[in-house]
C-alpha positions in Angstrom: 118.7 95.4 55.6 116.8 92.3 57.4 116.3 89.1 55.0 113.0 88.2 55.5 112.7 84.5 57.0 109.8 82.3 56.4 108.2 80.7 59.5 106.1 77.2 59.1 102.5 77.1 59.7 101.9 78.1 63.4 99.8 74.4 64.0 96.5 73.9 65.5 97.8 73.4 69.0 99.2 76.5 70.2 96.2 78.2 68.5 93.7 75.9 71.0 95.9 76.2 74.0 95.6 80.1 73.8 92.0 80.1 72.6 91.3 77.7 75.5 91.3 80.1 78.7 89.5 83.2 76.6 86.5 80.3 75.8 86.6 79.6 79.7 86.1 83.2 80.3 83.4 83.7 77.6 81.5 80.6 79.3 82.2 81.7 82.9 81.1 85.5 82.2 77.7 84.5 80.9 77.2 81.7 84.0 78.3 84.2 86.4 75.2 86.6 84.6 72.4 83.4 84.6 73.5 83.2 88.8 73.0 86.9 88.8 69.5 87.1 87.7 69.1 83.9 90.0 69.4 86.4 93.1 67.4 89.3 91.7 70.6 91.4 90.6 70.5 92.3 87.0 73.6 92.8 85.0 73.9 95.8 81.9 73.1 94.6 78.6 76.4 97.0 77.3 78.6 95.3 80.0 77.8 92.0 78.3 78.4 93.5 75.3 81.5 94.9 75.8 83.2 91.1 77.1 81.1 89.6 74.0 83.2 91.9 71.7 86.2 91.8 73.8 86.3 87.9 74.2 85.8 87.5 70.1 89.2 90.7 69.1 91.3 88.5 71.3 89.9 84.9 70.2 90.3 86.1 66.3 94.1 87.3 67.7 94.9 83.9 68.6 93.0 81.3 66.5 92.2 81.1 63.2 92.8 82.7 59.9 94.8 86.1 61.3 96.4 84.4 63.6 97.9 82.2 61.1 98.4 85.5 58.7 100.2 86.7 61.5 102.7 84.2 61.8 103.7 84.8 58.1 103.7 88.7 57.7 104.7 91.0 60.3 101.6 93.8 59.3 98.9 91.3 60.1 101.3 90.4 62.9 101.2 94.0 64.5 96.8 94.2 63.9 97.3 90.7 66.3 99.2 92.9 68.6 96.3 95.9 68.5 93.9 93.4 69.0 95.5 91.4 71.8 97.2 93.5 73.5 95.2 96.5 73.6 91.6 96.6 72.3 90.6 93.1 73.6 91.8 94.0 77.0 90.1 98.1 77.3 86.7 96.2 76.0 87.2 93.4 79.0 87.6 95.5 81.7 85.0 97.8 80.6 82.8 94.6 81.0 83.8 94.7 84.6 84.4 90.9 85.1 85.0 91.3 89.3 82.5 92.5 90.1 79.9 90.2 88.3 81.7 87.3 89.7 81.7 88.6 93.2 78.4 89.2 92.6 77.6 85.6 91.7 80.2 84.1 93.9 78.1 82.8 97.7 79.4 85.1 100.0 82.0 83.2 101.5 83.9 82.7 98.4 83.5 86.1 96.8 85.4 87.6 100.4 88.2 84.9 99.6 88.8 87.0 96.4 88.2 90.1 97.7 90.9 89.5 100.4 93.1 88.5 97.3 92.4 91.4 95.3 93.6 93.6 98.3 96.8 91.5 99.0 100.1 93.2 98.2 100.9 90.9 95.2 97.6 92.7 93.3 99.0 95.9 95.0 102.5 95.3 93.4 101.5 94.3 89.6 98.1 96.6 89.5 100.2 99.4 90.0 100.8 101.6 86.9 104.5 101.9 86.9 104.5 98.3 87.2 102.0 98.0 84.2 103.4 99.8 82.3 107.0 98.1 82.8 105.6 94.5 82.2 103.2 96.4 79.1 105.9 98.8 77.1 109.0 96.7 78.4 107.7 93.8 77.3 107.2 94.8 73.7 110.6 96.2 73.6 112.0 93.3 74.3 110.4 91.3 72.2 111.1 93.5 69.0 114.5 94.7 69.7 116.2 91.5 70.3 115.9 88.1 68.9 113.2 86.9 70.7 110.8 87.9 68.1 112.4 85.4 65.6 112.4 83.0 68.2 108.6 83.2 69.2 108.1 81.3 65.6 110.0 79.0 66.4 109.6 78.0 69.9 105.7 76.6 70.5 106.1 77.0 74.3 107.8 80.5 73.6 105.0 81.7 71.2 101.9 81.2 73.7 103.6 82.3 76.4 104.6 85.5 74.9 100.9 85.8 73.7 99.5 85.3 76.8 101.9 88.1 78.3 100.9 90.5 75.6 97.1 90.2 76.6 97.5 90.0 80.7 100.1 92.7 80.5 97.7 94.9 78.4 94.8 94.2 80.9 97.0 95.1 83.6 98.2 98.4 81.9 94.7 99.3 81.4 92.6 98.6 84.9 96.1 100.7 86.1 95.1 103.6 84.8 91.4 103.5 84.7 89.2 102.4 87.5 86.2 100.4 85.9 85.7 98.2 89.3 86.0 99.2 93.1 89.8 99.1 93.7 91.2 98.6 97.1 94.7 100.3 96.1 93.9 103.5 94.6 96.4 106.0 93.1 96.0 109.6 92.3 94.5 111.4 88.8 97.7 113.0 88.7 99.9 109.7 89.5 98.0 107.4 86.7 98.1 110.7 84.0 102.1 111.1 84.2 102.5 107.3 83.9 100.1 107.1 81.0 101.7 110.1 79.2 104.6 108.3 79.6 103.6 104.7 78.6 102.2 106.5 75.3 105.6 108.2 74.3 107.1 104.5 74.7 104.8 102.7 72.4 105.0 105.4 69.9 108.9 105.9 70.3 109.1 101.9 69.8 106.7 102.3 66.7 109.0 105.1 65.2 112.3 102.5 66.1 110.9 99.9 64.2 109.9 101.8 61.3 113.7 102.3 60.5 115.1 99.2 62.4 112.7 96.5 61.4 112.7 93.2 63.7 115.0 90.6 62.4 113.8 88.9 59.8 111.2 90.7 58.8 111.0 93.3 55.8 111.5 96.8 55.6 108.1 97.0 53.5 106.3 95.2 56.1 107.7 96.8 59.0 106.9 100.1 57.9 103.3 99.6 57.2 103.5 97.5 60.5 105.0 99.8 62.6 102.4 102.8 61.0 99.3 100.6 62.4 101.0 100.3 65.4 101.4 104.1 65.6 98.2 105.5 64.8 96.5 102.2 66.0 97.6 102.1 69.4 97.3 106.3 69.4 93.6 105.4 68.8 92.8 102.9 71.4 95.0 105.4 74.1 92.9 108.3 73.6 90.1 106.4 74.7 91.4 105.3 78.0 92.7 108.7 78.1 88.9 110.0 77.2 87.9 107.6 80.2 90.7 108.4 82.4 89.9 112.7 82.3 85.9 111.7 82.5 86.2 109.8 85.5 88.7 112.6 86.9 86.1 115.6 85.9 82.9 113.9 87.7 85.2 113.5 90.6 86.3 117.2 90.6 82.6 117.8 90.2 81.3 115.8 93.2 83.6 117.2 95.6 83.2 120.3 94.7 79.7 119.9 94.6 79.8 118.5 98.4 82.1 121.1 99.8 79.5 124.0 98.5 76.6 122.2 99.9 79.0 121.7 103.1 79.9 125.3 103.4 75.9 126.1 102.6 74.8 124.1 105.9 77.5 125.4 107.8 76.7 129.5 107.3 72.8 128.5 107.9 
């Protein structure tokens, strides 16, 4: 049994500092769309849509009225966590930020970051094992041990932990699907095992919780928590995993397509 344990008022500032860089990216996003159209190279309306939506799930997560909810009771808490960590980021990299900023970048600039996108750094932490460690790991961490009660009561602790939730999520998800061009590729097979894998960790870590609540919060809470974190994050994983098979199929598709009209040119 875990006595529950009231946390003050999370304050405006960590609220801003985390609101800060998602309002940069909002701002930067629509510039890098006005410079677009400048050079005759429209953007998709749904892309825009996608990083409007995005950008507001994780803003909501860390500013405002659920974020302060969330500080105080660990079900509004894990919605925050669904948000942040997971739905915020799949509607972000659907929005395919790269490549409209490469697009908008003068040409100089935008193969400065395509040289960093290729360095072994992006290689190392885009990889899905990787991901997954910093994604899965992370939240075990944080709700098996006392870090959790810490968060709330550490300001420095609490945004950093925030900002990890939503980078590591964004990583996890541009591991496994492949929205941009990506210079380090891995195989169908390689991303489905890992994400199969990632899955059975959230869920076994949603299923721990549900009968070892975090310290200090309630069994009541934790349960119901734990249950949106569940079926929540089961949601938001079988779309990637919709994406992921899509993407695989039309690939199948293609090359099968181009060895029959191959092996068509060859017998004529």
């Amino acid at each position: 049994m875990h006595e529950q344990v009231h946390h003050e008022s999370i304050g405006l500032i960590p609220q801003l500092i985390l609101l800060f860089p998602f309002l940069i990216g909002f701002i930067i996003y629509f510039l890098a769309i006005v410079i677009s159209h400048q050079k005759q190279r429209t953007w998709p309306v749904y892309r825009t849509l996608f990083w409007v939506t995005g950008s507001t799930f994780a803003m909501i997560a860390v500013a405002g009225p659920l974020a302060e909810r969330a500080h105080l009771d660990f079900t509004i808490h894990m919605l925050v966590h669904l948000l942040l960590g997971m739905l915020a980021p799949l509607l972000m990299v659907l929005a395919a930020p790269i490549t409209l900023i490469v697009r908008a970048l003068p040409v100089q600039h935008a193969k400065l970051l395509t040289k960093w996108l290729r360095s072994r750094f992006v290689h190392i932490i885009s990889d899905s094992i990787v991901a997954s460690i910093l994604n899965i790991g992370g939240l075990w961490l944080l709700y098996t041990t006392d870090l959790f009660t810490a968060m709330h009561e550490n300001m420095i602790l609490y945004v950093v932990i925030h900002l990890h939730v939503f980078l590591a999520g964004y990583l996890f998800t541009i591991s496994i699907i492949y929205i941009e061009p990506t210079a380090h590729r891995k195989s169908y097979l390689y991303r489905s095992i890992i994400m199969v894998l990632a899955l059975a960790g959230h869920g076994i870590l949603a299923k721990y919780m549900y009968a070892n609540p975090p310290i200090g919060v309630p069994s009541y809470q934790a349960e119901i928590g734990s249950m949106l974190m569940y079926y929540g994050g089961d949601l938001v994983d079988l779309i990637i995993i919709f994406i992921l098979c899509s993407q695989w199929y039309k690939e199948t598709r293609t090359c099968v397509a181009l060895k029959t009209e191959a092996k068509k040119v060859f017998l004529d």
